[in-house]
Structures are given as C-alpha cells and as structure tokens.
N, C-alpha and C positions, 0 to 999 in steps of 0.2 A: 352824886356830883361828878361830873366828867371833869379831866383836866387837859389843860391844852401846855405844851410846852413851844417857848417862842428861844428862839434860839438867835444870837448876835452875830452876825456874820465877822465884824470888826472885833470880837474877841476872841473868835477864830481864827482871824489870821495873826494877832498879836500874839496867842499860842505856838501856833506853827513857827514865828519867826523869833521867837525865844527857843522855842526846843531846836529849830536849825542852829542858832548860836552858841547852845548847848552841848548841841553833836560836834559840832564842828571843832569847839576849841578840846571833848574830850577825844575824837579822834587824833586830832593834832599832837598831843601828849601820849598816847597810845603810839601814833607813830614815830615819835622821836624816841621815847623809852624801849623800844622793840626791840633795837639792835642792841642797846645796850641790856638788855636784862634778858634774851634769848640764850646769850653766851654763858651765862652765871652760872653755877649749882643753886644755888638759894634765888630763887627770882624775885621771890616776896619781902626778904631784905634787901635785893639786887633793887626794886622796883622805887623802895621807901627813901632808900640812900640817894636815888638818881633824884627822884621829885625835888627834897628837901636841900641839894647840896649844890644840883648844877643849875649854871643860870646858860639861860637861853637870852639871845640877843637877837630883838627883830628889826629896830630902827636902831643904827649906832650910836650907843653912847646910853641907850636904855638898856638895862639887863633886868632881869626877871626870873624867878623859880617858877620850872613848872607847876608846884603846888600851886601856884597864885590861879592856874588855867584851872584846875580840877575843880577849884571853890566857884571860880565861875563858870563853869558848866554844870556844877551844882547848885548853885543859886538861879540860875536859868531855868532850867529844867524842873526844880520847884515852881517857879513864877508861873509855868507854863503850865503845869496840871493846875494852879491856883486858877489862873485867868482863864482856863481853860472848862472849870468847876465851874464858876461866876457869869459866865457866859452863855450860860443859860436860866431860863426863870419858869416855874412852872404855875401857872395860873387855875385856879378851881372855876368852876361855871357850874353855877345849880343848876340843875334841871327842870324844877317846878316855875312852870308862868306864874306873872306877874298881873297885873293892873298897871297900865301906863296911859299919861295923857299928854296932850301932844299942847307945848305953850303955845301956841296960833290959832288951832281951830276949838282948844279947850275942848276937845272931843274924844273917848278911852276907845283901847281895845288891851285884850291879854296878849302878850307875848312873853316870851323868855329875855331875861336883861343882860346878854351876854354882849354887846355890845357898845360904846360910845353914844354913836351917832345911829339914827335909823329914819328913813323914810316912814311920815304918818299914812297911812293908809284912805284917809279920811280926804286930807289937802294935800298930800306929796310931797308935802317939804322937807326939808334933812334936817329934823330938829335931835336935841339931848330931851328924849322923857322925862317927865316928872314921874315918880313912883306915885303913886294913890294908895295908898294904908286903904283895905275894906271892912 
C-alpha cells in the first residue's frame, strides 16, 4: 500500500499563530522578570516570588500576575503542536487494480481506485466508477 499525506494549509497557520502568541506573551514575562531576578542570589526563588506576587498593569485599572502570562503561553503552545499534529491526515492507497465501470457507457476497464472522480476512457466523461466485484 502506498501512502499519501495531505497536509492543511489552514492548520498551519492557525499553529504558527498560536505558537507566536505563545512566544510572545512568554518572552514578555522573561523580559520583565530579568531585571528583577538577575540581581538576586537565588534566581529560582527570585523567579517564583516575582510571577506569583507582582502584578503588572497594562490597561489602567486591570492588574494581572504574570503567572496568568506563563499559563497562556502554555496553553498556546500546547494548542499549537495539537492543531499542528491534526493538520495533517495520512491516507493509504492500495496498489492492486481494480475492475471499474463507467455509469454512462456501462462499459469496464482496470485501473487503480485512488481517486474520486476519473475520466472513462471509453466516453470521456468525469464520472465516480462503480467497482465490479469479479
């Protein structure tokens, strides 16, 4: 059996523009922690302390913990290898011909049935074969 993989273009870039979202809000947090946790002896409790204590304000009057940024650049960035996984489909195609008859001219030839739609060879039309059991 051969296989063909068909790949989504449209779930590849819904990927892409998740994992941007992804980098972007964990670079943001990377960069505001830096200065603060550069300074420190312990960075890794320096790092924990900063996430969970300080809020950040980006429109006045909202305030926010950077942990809230880390979970969604985590939950992004998951979504992203998911949609990114699903975004492709691998399809099998036997190799062995078939018997096919064409509904117009009711007239067979063998071919392979890897496809939908085919031109009968007989009348030219773009019919769906009927398989013939022999």
């Amino acid at each position: 059996m051969r296989s063909k993989v068909l790949r989504y273009k449209l779930g590849y870039a819904l990927a892409a523009t998740l994992c941007a979202i992804g980098l972007v809000a964990l670079l943001f947090v990377i960069w505001k922690t830096l200065p603060e946790v550069s300074d420190n002896t312990d960075p890794v409790s320096a790092f924990w302390e900063y996430l969970w204590e300080e809020q950040l304000d980006f429109i006045p009057g909202v305030k926010f913990k950077p942990v809230y940024l880390v979970i969604l650049a985590t939950i992004m960035l998951t979504a992203a290898v998911g949609v990114f996984a699903f975004s492709r489909q691998r399809l099998f195609i036997p190799d062995k011909t078939i018997k096919l008859q064409c509904p117009f001219c009711k007239k067979y030839w063998r071919a392979s049935y890897d496809r939908g739609q085919v031109l009968c060879p007989h009348c030219s039309h773009l019919v769906h074969p009927r398989m013939v059991v022999e």
